[in-house]
C-alpha positions in Angstrom: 47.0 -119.9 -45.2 43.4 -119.6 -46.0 42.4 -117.8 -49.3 40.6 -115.1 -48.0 40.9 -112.4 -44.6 39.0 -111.8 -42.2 38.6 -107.9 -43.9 37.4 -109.0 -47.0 33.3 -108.2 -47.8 30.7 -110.7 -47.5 29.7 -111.3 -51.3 25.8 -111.4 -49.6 26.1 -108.0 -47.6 24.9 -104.1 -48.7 27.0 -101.3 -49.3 24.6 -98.4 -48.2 23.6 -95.5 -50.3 24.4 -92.2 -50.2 21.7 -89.2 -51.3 22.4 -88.0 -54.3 23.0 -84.5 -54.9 19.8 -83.7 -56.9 17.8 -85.3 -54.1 19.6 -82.6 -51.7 18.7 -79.7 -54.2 15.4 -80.4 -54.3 14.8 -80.4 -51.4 16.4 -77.2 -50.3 14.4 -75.7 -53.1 11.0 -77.4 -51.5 11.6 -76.0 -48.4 12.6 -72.3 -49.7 9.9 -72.2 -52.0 7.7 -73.1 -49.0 9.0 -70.1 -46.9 8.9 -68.0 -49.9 5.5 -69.0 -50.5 4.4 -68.1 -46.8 6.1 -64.6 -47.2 4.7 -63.3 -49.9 1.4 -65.5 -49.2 1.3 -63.2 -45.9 2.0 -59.9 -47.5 -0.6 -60.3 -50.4 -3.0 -61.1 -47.7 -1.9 -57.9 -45.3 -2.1 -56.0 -48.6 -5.4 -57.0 -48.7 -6.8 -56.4 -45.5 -4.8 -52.8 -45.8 -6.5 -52.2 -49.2 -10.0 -52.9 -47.1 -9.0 -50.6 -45.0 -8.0 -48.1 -46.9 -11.4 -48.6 -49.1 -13.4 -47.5 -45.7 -11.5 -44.5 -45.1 -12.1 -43.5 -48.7 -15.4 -42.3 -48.2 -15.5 -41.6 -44.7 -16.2 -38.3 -44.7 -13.7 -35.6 -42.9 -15.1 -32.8 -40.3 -14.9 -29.7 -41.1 -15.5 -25.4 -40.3 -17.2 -23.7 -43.4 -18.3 -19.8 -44.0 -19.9 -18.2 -46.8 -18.3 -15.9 -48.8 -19.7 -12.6 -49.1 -19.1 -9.2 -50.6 -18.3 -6.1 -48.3 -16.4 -2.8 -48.6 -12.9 -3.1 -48.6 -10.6 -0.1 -48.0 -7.4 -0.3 -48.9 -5.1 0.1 -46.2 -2.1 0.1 -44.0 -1.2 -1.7 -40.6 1.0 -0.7 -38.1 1.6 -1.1 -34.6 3.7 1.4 -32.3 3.8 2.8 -28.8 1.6 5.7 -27.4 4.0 8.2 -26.3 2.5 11.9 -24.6 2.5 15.0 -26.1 4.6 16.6 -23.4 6.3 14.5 -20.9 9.1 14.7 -19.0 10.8 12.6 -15.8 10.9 15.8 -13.1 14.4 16.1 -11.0 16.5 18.6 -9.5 19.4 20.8 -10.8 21.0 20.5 -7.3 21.9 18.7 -3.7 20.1 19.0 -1.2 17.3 18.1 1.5 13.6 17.7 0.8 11.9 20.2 2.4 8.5 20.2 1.2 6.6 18.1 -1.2 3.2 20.2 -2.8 1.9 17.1 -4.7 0.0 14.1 -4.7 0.8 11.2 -6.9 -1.8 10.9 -9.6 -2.9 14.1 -9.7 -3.2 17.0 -12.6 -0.7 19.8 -12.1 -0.9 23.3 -13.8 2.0 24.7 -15.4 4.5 26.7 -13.2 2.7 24.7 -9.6 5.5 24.5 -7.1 5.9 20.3 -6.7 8.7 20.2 -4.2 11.7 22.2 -1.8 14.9 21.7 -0.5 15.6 23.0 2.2 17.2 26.5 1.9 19.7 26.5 4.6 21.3 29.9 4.7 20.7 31.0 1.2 18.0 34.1 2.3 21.4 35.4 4.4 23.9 35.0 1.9 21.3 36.8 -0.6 20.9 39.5 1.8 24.5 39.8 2.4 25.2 40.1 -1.6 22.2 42.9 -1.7 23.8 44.9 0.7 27.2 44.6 -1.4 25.8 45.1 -4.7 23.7 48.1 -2.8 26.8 49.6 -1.6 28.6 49.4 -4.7 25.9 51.3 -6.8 26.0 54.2 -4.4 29.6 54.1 -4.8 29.5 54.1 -8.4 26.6 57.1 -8.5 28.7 59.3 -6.2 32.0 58.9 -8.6 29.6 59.6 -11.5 29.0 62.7 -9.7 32.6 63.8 -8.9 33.8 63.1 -12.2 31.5 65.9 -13.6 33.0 68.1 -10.8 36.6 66.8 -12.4 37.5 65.5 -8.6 38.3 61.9 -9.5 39.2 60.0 -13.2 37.1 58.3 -15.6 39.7 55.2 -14.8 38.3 55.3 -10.9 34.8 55.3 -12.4 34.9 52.9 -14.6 36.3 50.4 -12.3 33.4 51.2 -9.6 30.8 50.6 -12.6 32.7 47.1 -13.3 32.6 46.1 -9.2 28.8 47.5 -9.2 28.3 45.0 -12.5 29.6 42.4 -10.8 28.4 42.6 -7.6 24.7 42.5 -9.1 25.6 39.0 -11.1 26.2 37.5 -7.8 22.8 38.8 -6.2 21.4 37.1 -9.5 23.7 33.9 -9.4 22.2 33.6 -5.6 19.1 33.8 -6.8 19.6 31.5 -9.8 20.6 29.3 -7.0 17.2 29.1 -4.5 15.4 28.6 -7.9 16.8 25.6 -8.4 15.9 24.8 -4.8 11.8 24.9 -5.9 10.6 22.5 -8.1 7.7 23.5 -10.7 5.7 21.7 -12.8 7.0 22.7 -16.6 3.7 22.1 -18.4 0.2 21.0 -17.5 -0.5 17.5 -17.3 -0.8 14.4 -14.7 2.0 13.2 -12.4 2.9 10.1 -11.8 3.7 8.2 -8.1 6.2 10.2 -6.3 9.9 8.7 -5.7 10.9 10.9 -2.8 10.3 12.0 0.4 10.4 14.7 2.8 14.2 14.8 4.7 15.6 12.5 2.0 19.1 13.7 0.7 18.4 14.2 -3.2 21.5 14.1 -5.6 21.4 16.1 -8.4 19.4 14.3 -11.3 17.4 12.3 -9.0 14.3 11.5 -10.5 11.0 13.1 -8.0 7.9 11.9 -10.2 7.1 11.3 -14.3 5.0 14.5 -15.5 3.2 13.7 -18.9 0.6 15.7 -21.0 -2.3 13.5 -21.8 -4.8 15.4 -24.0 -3.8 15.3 -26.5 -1.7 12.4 -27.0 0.2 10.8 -29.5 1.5 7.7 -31.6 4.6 6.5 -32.7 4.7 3.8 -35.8 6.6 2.6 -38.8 5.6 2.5 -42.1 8.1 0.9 -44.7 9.7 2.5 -47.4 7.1 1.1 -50.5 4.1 2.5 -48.7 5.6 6.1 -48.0 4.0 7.6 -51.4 0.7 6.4 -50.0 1.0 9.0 -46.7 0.7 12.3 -45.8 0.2 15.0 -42.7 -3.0 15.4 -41.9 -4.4 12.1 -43.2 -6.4 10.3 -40.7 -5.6 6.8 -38.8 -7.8 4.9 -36.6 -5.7 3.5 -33.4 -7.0 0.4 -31.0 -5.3 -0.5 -27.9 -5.0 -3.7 -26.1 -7.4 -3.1 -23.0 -10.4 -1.3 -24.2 -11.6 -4.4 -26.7 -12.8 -2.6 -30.3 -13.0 0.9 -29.2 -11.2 2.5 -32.3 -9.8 5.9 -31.2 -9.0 8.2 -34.3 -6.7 10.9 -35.2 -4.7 12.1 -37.8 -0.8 11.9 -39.3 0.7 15.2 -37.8 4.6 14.1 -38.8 7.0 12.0 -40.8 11.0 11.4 -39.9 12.7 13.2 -42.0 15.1 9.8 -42.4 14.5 6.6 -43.2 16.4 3.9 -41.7 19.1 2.1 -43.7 18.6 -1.3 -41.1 14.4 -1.5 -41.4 14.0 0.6 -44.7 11.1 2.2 -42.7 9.6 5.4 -41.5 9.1 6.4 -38.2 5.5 8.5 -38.4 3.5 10.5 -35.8 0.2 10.8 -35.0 -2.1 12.7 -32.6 -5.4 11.7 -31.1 -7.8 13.3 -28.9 -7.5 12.0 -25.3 -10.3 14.0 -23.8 -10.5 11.4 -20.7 -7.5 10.8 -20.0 -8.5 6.7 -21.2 -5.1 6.0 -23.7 -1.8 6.6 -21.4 2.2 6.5 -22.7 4.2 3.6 -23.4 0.3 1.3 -24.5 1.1 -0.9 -27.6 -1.1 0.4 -30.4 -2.5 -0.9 -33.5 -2.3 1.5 -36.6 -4.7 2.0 -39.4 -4.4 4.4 -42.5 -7.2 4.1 -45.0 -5.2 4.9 -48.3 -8.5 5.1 -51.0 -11.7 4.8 -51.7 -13.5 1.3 -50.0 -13.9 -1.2 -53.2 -16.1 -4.2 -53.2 -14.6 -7.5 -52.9 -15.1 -11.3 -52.2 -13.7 -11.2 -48.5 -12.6 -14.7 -46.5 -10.9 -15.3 -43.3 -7.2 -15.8 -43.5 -7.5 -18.9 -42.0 -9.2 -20.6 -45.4 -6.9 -20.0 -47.4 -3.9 -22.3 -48.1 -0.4 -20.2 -48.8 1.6 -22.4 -51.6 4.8 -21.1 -53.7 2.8 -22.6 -56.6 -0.4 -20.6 -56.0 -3.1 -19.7 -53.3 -5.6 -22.4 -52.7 -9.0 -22.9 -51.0 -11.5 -25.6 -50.5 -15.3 -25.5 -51.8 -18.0 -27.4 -50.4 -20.3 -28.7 -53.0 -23.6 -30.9 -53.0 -22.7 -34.1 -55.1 -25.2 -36.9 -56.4 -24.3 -40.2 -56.1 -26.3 -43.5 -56.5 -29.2 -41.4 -55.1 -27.9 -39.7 -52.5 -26.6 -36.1 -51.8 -23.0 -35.7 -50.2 -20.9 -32.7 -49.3 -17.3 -33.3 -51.5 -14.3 -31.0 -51.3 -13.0 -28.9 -54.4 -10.0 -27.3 -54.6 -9.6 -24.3 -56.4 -7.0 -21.9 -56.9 -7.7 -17.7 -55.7 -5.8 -14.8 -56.8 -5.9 -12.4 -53.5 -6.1 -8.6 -52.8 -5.4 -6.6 -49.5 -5.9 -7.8 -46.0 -7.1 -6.4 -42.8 -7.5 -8.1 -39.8 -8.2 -11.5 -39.9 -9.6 -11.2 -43.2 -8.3 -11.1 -47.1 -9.9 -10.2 -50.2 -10.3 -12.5 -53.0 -9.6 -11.0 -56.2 -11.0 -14.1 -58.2 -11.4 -17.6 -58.0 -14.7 -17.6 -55.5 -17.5 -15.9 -55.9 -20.4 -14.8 -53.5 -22.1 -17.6 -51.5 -19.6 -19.8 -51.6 -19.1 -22.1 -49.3 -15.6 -22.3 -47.9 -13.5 -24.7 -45.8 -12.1 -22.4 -43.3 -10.7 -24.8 -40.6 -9.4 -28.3 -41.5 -7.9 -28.3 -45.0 -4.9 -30.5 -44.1 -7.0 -33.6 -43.6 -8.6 -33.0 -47.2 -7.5 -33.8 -50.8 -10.1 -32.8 -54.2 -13.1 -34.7 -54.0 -13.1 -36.2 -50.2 -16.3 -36.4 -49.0 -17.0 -33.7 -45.6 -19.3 -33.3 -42.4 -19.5 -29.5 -41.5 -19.4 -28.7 -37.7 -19.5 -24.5 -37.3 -19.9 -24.7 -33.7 -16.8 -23.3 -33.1 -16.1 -19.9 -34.8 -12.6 -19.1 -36.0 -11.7 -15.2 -35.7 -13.0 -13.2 -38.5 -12.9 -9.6 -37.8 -11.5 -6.6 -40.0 -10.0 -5.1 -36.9 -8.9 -7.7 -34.1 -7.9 -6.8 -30.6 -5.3 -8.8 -29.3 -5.5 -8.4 -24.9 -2.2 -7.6 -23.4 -1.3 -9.6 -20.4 
């Protein structure tokens, strides 16, 4: 055999070589720092352009609503709202059945008190009236003429008492019949306006059907609720000044004529009354009504729309315009400062301290501001503002 096989190596021939481990680490780490590198290379430069961005919006200043704060008497007072209700009203219907006969009214009109408004028909009640006369007639002449024969001792006291008691009852059932055709004419209770009719003539009407809504106008009244902490603070015969929705700022005025004698353990409120002079007829029952009760002397105070201030559980803020100087020029910047407030009416609230007068006061667009932004002030639009806003109701 010959001293080598065919299997064996060739002494002149290359094994070849592997990568080393180390090799293949570093190169993983090349190639993550790379990514890495691009990553954060990329974020830095987003932050960048962001932090640019951000730089521009700095100073780009924010448009705003302003007013000027200024003193003006401020009474202290009360607000309510309630429903006009009449002095006198009533929904008219009928005590019995029966068929219209005759209707005396026209819907909308003023009716004086005891004006017949409607009939039913009477049927036969005149006969069965005249029928009970003639009984209750006969039964007096009997009684008379036993009175008589009893002073001539001809009959008992027993026979005349018994003709009194028939007489006695005889005359109820004249009156009961009367009672009766009574109910049959409808009058007007009190004087006052009545409202569209609900009937008409020949209709069956049930007892308790409603014919027309009779209320007394002039003067009229005002229901509202005053809670329980305010109660000290009225009294009958103080005055209130009342606006309804419909007739813009017309303030109507009246006085407090009653308070409930309760007040209620759900609302811990008052129910309270008051009357106003209706002398046209203008206010009517069931109008929503806005309730004022001055409750002192008018004070002076810093006064602001409602709409400037900014309500926080760690303290009422507003915003102050104020001219600042910078590298020559004059800019508008935003202050915040904190207010103590007073009363409110309206749309307005008194400042108690904190701004003084001729201010000048963000009053629409707070949330877009923080302390020292800079502002543009645009007061073409003007936010509500009044001490006594009418709200129209549709």
């Amino acid at each position: 055999m010959s001293g080598s096989s065919s299997f064996d190596a060739k002494p002149n021939q290359k094994t070849p070589k592997r990568p080393r481990p180390v090799r293949r680490a570093v190169i993983v780490l090349l190639v993550l720092g790379v990514l890495l590198g691009a990553v954060f290379g990329w974020g830095a430069v987003k932050a960048m352009f962001i932090g640019k961005f951000l730089a521009t919006l700095k100073y780009a200043p924010q448009t705003i609503s302003t007013v000027t704060a200024e003193k003006s008497p401020f009474a202290p007072t009360i607000e309510a709202t309630g429903n006009m209700v009449a002095e006198q009203g009533a929904n008219l219907s009928s005590q019995v059945a029966g068929i219209v006969d005759t209707i005396m009214f026209k819907s909308g009109s003023d009716v004086k008190k005891g004006q017949v408004l409607l009939t039913l028909r009477p049927n036969n009640d005149s006969a069965v009236l005249a029928q009970l006369q003639a009984v209750a007639a006969l039964a007096k002449i009997t009684y008379q003429r036993d009175v008589a024969q009893l002073q001539a001792k001809a009959i008992s006291a027993q026979t005349v008492d018994s003709d009194r008691a028939t007489m006695a009852s005889d005359l109820a059932q004249v009156q009961s019949q009367q009672a009766l055709m009574a109910e049959k004419v409808i009058k007007a209770p009190f004087a006052g306006r009545i409202g569209v009719r609900a009937v008409d003539v020949g209709q069956y009407l049930a007892a308790g059907t409603a014919i027309a809504s009779l209320q007394q106008l002039n003067p009229i009244d005002v229901n509202f609720y005053v809670p329980q902490t305010d109660l000290a603070k009225i009294r009958p015969g103080q005055a209130i000044a009342v606006t309804v929705g419909g007739f813009g700022n017309t303030v109507f005025t009246g006085k407090i004529t009653s308070l409930d004698s309760v007040i209620s353990t759900q609302s811990l409120m008052i129910l309270v009354r008051g009357t106003l002079d209706n002398p046209h007829d203008e206010l009517r029952p069931g109008s929503f009504a806005r309730v004022s009760i001055s409750t002192g002397a008018p004070q002076e105070f810093i006064t602001l729309p409602k709409t400037a201030i900014t309500y926080n559980a760690y303290g009422d803020t507003v915003y102050e315009v104020i001219n600042q100087k910078k590298n020559g020029k004059t800019q508008q910047v935003a202050e915040q400062k904190f207010v103590t407030l007073g009363p409110s009416r309206g749309d307005q609230v008194a400042v108690v301290k904190g701004v003084a007068a001729g201010d000048v006061v963000v009053s629409a667009g707070q949330l877009k501001l923080h302390p020292g932004a800079f502002v543009k002030i645009n007061n073409k639009i003007v936010l509500p503002n009044s001490p006594a806003p009418v709200v129209p109701l549709h």
